[in-house]
N, C-alpha and C positions, 0 to 999 in steps of 0.2 A: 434179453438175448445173452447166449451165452459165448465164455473166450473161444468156442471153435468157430462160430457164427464170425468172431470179429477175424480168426486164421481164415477163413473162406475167402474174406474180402482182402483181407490183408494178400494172399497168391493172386487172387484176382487182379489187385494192383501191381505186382511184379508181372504177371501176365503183358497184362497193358503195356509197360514199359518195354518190354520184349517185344510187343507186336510194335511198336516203334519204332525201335532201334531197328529191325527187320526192316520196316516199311523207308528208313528214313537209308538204309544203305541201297534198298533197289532201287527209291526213287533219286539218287547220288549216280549209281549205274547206269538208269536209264537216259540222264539228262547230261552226265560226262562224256558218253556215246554218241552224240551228236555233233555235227558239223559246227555248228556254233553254241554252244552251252551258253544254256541262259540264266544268270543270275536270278532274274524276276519269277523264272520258273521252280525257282528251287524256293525262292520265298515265300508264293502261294502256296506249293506244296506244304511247306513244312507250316502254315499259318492255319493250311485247311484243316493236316494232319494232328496238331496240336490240340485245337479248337473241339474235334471229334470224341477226341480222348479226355479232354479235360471236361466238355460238356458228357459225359460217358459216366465219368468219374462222380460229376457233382449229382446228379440223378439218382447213381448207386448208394451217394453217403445220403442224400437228403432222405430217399424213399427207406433205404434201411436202418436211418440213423438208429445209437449210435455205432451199432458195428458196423456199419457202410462204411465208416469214416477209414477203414483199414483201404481201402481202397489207395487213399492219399499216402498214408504210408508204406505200403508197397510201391506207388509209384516213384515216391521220393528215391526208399531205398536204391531200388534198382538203379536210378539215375546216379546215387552217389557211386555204385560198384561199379559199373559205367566208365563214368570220370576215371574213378581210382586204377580200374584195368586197363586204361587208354595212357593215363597220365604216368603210372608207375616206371612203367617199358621207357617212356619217354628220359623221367629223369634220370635212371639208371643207365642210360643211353648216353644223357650228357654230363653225368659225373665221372664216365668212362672214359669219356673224351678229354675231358680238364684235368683228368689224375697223368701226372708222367711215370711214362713206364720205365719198369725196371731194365737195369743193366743185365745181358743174359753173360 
């Protein structure tokens, strides 16, 4: 197999991670919308949703090994830029807050 065979899998796993992040914001949506939002609801959700994906995932790397295995890495990735575009806003938010401002 060759390196595009393993770039196939490699989007295919940033895919995934996308179809997540998607699935993991309507089902936040559909369950905050409720009269009484239910914790328990959001943790099967996201237990069922994971499970889907990760069983998804293992089947892609085993059957195509080894450039299936790009799969895991595109998923990883995406997760990390994920974090980092959610977290970044965050800390720049609070070092704004802690810096005193200048005299005008």
């Amino acid at each position: 197999m060759g390196h595009w065979q393993f770039g196939v899998f490699f989007v295919t796993g940033l895919g995934l991670g996308l179809v997540n992040a998607l699935l993991v914001r309507q089902s936040a949506e559909v369950i905050t919308a409720q009269d009484n939002p239910s914790k328990q609801k959001m943790i099967i959700n996201s237990a069922a949703r994971l499970m889907i994906i990760t069983v998804l995932a293992l089947v892609l790397a085993f059957v195509f090994r080894p450039a299936g295995l790009g799969v895991f890495f595109g998923v990883a990735l995406f997760q990390v830029l994920l974090v980092l575009t959610t977290a970044v806003p965050v800390w720049k938010g609070i070092r704004s807050v802690n810096q005193p401002q200048a005299e005008v």
